[in-house]
N, CA, C and O of each residue as an XYZ file, in Angstrom:
416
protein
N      -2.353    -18.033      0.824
C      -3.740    -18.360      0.657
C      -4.262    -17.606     -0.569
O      -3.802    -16.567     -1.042
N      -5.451    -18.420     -1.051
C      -5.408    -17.890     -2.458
C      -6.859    -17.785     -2.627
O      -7.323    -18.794     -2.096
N      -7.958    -16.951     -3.179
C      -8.643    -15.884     -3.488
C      -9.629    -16.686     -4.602
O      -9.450    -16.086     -5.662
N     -10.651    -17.850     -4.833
C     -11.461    -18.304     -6.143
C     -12.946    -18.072     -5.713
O     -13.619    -17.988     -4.686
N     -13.115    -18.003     -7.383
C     -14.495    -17.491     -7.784
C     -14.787    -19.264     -8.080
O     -14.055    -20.132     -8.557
N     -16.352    -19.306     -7.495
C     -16.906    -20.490     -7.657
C     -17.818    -20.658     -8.775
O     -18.077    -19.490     -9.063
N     -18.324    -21.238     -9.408
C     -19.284    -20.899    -10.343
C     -19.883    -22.207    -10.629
O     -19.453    -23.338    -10.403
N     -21.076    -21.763    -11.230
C     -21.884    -23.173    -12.048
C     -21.498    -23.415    -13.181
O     -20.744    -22.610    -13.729
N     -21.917    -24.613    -13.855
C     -21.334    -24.764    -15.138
C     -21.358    -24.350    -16.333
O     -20.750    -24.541    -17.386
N     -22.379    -23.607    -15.852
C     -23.354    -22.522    -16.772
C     -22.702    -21.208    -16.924
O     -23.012    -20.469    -17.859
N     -21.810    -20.880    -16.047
C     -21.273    -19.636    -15.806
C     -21.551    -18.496    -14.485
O     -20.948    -17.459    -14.206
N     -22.306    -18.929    -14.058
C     -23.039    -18.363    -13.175
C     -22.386    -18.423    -11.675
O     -22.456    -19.473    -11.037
N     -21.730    -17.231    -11.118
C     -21.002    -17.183    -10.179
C     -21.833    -17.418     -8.772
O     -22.843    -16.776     -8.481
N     -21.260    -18.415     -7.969
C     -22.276    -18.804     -7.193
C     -21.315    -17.790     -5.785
O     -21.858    -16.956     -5.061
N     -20.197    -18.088     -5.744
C     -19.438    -17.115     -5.118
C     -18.221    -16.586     -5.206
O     -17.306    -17.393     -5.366
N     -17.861    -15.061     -5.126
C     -16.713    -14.607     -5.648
C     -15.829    -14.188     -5.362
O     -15.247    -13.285     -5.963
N     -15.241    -15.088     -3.689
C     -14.218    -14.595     -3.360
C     -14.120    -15.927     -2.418
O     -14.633    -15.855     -1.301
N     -13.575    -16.964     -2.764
C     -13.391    -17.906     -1.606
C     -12.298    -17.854     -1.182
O     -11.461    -17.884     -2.084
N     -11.827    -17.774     -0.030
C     -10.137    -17.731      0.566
C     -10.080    -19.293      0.968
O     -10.901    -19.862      1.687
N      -8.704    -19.994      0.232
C      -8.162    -21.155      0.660
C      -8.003    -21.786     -0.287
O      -8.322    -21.536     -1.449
N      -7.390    -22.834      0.235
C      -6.454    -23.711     -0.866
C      -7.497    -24.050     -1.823
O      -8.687    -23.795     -1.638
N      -6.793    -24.909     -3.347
C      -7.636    -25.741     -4.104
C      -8.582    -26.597     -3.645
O      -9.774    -26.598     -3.951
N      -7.865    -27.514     -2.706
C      -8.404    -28.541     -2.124
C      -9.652    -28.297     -1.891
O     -10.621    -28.716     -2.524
N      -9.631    -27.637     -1.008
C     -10.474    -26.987      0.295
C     -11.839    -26.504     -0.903
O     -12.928    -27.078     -0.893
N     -11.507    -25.408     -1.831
C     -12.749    -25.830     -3.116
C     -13.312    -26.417     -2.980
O     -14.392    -26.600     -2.419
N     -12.292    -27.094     -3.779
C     -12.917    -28.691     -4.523
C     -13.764    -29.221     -3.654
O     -14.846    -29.671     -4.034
N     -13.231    -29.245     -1.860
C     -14.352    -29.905     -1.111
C     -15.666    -29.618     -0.854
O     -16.614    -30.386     -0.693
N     -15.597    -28.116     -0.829
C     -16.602    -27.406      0.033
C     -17.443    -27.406     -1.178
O     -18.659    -27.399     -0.987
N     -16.952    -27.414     -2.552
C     -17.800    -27.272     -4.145
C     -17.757    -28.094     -4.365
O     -16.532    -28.026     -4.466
N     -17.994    -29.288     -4.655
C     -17.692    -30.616     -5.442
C     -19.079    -30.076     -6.844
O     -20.223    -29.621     -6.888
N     -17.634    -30.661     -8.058
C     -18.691    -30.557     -9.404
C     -19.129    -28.926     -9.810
O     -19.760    -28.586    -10.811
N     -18.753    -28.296     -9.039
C     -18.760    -26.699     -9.702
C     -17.164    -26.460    -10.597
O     -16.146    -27.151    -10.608
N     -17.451    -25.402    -11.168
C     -16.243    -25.000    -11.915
C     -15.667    -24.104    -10.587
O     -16.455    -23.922     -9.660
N     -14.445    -23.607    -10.507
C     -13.796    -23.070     -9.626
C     -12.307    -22.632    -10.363
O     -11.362    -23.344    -10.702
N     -12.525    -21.068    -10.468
C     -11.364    -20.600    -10.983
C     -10.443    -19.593    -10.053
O     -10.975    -18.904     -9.182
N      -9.047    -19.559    -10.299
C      -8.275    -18.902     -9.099
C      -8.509    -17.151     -9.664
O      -8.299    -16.686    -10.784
N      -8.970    -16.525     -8.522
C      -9.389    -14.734     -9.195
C      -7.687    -14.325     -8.870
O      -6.768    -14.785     -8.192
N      -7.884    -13.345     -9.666
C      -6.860    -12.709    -10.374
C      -7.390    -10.721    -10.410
O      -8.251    -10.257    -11.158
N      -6.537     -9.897     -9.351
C      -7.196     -8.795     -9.852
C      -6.615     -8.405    -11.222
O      -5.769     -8.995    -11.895
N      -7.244     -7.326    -11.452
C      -6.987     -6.718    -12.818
C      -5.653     -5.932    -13.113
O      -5.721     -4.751    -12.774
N      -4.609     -6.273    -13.598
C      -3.358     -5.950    -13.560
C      -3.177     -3.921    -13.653
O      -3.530     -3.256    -14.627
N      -2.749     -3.531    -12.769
C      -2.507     -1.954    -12.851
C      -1.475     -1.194    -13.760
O      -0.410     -1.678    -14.143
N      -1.860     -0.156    -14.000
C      -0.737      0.620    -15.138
C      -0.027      1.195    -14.530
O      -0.241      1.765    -13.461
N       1.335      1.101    -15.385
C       2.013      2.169    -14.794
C       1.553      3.388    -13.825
O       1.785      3.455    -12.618
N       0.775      4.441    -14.698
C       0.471      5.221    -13.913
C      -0.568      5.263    -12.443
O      -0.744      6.089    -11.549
N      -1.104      3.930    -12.752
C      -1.324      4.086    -11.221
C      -0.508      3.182     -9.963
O      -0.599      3.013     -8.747
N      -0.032      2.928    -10.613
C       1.261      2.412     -9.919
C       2.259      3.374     -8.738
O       2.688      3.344     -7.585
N       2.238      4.451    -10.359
C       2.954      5.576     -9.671
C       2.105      6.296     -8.387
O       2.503      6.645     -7.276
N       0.976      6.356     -8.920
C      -0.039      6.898     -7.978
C      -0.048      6.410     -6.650
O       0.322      6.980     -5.624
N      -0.509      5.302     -6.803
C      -0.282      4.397     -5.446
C       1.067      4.587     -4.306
O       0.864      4.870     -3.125
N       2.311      4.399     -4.826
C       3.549      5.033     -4.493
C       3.266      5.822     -4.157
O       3.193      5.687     -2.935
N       2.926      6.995     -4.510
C       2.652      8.486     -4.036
C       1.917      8.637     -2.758
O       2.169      9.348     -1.785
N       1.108      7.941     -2.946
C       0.305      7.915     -2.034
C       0.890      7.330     -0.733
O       0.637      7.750      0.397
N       1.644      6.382     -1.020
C       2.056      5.526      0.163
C       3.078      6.041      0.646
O       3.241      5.703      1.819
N       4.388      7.200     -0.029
C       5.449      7.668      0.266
C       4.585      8.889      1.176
O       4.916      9.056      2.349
N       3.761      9.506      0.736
C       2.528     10.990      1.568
C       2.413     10.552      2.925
O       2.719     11.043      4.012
N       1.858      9.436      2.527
C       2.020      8.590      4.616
C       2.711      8.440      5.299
O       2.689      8.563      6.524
N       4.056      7.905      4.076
C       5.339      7.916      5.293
C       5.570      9.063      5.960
O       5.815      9.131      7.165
N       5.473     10.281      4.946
C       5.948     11.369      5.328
C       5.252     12.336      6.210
O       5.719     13.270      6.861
N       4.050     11.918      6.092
C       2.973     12.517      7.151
C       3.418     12.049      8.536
O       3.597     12.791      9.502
N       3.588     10.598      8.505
C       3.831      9.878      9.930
C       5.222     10.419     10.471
O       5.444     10.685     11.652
N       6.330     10.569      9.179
C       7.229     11.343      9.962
C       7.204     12.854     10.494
O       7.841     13.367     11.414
N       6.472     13.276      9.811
C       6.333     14.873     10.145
C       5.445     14.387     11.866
O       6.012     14.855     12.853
N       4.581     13.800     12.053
C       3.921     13.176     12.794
C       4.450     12.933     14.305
O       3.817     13.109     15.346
N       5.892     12.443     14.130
C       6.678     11.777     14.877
C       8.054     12.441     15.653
O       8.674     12.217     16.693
N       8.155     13.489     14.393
C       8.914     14.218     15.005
C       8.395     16.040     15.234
O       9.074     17.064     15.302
N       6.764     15.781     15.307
C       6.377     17.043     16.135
C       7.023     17.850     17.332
O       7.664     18.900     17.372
N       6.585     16.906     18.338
C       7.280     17.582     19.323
C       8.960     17.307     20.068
O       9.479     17.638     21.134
N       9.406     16.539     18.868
C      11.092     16.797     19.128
C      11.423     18.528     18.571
O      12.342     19.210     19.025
N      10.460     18.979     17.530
C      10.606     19.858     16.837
C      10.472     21.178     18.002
O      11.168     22.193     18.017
N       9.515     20.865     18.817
C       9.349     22.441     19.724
C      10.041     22.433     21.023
O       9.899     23.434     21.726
N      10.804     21.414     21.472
C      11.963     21.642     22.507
C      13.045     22.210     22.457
O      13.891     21.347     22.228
N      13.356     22.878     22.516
C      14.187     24.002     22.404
C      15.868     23.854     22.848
O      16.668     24.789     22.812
N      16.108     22.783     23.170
C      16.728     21.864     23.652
C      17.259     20.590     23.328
O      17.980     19.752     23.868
N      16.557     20.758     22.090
C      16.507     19.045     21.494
C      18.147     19.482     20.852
O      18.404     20.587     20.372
N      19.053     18.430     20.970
C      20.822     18.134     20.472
C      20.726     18.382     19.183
O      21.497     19.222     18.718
N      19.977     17.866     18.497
C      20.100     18.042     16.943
C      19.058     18.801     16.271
O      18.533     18.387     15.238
N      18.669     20.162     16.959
C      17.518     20.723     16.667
C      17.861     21.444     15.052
O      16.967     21.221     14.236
N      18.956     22.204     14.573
C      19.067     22.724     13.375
C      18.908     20.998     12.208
O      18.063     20.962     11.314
N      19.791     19.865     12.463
C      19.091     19.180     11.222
C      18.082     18.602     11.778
O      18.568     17.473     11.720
N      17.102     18.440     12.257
C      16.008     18.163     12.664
C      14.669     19.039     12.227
O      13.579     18.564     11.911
N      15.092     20.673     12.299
C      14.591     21.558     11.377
C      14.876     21.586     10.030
O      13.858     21.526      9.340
N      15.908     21.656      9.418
C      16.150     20.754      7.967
C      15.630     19.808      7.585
O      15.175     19.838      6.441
N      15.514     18.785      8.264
C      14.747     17.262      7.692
C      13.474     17.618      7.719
O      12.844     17.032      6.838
N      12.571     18.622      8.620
C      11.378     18.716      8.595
C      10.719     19.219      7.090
O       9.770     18.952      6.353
N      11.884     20.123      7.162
C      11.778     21.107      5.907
C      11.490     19.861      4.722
O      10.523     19.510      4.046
N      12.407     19.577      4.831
C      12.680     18.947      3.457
C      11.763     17.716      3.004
O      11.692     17.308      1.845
N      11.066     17.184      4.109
C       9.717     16.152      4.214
C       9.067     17.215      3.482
O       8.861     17.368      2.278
N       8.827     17.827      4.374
C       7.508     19.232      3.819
C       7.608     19.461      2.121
O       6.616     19.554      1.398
N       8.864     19.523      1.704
C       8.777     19.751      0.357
C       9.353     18.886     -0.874
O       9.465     19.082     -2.084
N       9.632     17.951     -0.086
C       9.845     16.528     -0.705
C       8.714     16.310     -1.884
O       9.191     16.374     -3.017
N       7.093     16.027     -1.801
C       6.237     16.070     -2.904
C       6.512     16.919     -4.083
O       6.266     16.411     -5.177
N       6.970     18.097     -4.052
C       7.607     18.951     -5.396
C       9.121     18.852     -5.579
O       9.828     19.796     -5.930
N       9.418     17.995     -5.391
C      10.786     17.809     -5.919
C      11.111     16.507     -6.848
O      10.652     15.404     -6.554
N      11.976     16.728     -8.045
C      12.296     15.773     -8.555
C      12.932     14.427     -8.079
O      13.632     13.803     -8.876
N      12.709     13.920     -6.739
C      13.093     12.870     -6.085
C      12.287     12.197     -5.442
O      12.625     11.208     -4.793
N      10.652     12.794     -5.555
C       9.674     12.629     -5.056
C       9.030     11.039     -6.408
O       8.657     11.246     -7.562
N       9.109      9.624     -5.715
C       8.821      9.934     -4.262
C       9.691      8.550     -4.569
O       9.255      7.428     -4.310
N      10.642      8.741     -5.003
C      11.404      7.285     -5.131
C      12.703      8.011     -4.015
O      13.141      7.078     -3.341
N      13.155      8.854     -3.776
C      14.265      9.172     -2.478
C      13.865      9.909     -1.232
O      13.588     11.106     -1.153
N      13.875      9.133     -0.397
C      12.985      9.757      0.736
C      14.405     10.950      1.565
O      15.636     10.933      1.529
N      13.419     11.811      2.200
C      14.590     12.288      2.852
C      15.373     11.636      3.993
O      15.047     10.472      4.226
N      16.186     12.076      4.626
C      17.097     11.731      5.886
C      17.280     12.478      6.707
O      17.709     13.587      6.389
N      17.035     12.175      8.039
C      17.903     13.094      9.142
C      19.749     12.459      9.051
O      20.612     12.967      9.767
């Protein structure tokens, strides 16, 4: 499904975000101009940013998830389980950040 700005012929945006087909436009507008929106293409660097941001979540949710496997004292794989925690934790300052995630 696709995202158009409606407008008069004049230029004048009558509305700027219609969701749905061409067709469906054309019907609901007959005789307006109707162009498909397009956001504004991102740069590299926020590209990277974004990534960053989205790898921070993963890693939050894993730190998240494996809370309380972490304080059973008991847990089978508690030494790499303490390693992987670690290494989430300091994953953001490392040169692998944030294109190699860690592993248990």
């Amino acid at each position: 499904m696709a995202t158009y700005v409606i407008k008069e012929s004049n230029g004048t945006i009558i509305n700027p975000g219609v969701k749905g087909s061409l067709e469906f436009c054309k019907t609901a507008f007959p005789g307006k101009v109707i162009e498909l929106f397009k956001l504004p293409e991102k740069s590299d660097a926020e590209k990277l940013e974004m990534k960053k941001l989205d790898e921070r979540g993963w890693r939050d949710g894993e730190l998240t998830r494996t809370d309380t496997l972490s304080l059973l004292a008991d847990f089978p794989k508690k030494t790499e389980l303490t390693a992987y925690r670690k290494a989430l934790r300091d994953w953001p300052s490392t040169a692998d950040f944030p294109d190699k995630k860690p592993t248990l």
